[in-house]
C-alpha positions in Angstrom: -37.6 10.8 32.4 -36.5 11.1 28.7 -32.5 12.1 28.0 -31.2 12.9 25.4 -27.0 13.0 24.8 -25.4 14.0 21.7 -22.0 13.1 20.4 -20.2 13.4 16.9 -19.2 17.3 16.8 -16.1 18.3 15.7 -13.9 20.5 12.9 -14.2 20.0 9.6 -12.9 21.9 6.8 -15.6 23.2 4.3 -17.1 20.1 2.0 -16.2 17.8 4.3 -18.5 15.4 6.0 -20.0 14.7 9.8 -21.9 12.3 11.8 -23.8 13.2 14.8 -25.2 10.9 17.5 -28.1 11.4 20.0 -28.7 8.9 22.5 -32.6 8.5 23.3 -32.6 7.2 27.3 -35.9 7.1 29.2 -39.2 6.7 29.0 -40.4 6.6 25.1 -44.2 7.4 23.9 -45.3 5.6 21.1 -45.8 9.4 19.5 -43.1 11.6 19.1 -41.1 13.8 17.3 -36.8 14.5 17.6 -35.2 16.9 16.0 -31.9 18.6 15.5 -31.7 22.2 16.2 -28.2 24.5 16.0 -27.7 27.4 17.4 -24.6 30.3 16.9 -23.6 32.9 19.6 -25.8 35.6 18.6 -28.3 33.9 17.0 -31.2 32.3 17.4 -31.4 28.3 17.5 -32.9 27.0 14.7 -34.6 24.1 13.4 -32.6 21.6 11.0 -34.0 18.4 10.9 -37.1 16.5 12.8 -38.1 13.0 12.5 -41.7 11.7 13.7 -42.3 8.3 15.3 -43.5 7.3 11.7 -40.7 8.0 10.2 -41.5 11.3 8.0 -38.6 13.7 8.1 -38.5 17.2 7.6 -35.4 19.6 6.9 -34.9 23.2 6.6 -34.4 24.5 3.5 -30.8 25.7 4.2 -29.6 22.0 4.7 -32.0 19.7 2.4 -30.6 17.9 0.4 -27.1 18.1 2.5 -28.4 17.0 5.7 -29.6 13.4 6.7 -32.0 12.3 9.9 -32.5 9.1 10.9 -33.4 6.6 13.6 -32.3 3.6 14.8 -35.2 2.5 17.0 -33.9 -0.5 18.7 -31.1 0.9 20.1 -32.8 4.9 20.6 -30.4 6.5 18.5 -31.3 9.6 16.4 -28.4 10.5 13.2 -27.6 13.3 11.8 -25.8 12.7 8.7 -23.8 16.0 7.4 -22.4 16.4 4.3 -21.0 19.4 1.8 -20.7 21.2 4.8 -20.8 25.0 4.9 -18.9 27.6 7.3 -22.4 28.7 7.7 -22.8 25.5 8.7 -21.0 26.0 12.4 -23.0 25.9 15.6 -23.6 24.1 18.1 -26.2 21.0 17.6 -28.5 20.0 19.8 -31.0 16.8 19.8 -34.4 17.6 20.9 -37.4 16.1 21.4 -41.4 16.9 21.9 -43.0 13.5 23.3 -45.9 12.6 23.3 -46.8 14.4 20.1 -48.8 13.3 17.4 -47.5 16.2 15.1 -46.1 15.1 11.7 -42.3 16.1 11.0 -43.1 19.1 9.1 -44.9 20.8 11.2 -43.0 20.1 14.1 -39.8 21.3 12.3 -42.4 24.6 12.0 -42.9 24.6 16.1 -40.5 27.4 18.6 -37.7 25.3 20.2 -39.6 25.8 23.5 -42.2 23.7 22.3 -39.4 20.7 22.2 -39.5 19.6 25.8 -36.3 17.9 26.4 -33.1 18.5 24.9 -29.8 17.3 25.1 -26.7 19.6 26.2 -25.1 20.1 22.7 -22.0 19.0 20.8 -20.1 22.0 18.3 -19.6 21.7 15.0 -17.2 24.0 13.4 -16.9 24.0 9.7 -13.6 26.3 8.3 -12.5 26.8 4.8 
């Protein structure tokens, strides 16, 4: 059984700079997809980031060029590098993943969250001017 545990959240001030963690345990296909999603009371979660087992990314437009996936596949560890951060930025963060899937990053960066199968229990991020 895939887990997935995220660590790294914390308060920043606005511009600053944060690192998030997930740690991939389990069961791995060799297809996949992991994603970061974030989600603020009263909204709706939303897709940030998603990397695919080849190593395409995908971000959503509020964060490219800001925001940073990555993988470290020896040791099952998914990044999320933040940086310029925004107060819009704050929410909670979660690491996700869809597995097997043979879906590229972009369109699984297009898919509902429900369509991400496991999913880790989040870690806040909290962005203040």
């Amino acid at each position: 059984q895939l887990e997935l545990k995220e660590s790294g959240g914390g308060s920043v001030q606005v511009g600053g700079s944060l690192r998030l963690s997930c740690v991939v345990s389990g069961y791995m296909f060799a297809s996949y997809c992991l994603g970061w999603f974030r989600q603020d009371p009263g909204k709706e979660r939303e897709g940030v980031a998603v990397i695919d087992s080849d190593g395409d990314t995908a971000y959503a437009d509020s964060v490219k060029g800001r925001f940073t996936i990555s993988e470290d596949k020896d040791n099952k560890i998914v990044y999320l590098e933040m940086k310029r951060l925004k107060a819009e930025d704050t929410a909670v963060y979660y690491c996700a993943a869809t597995a097997p899937s043979t879906l590229s990053a972009t369109r699984a960066l297009g898919l509902p969250p429900h369509e991400f199968n496991r999913w880790g229990q989040g870690t806040q991020v909290t962005v203040s001017s």
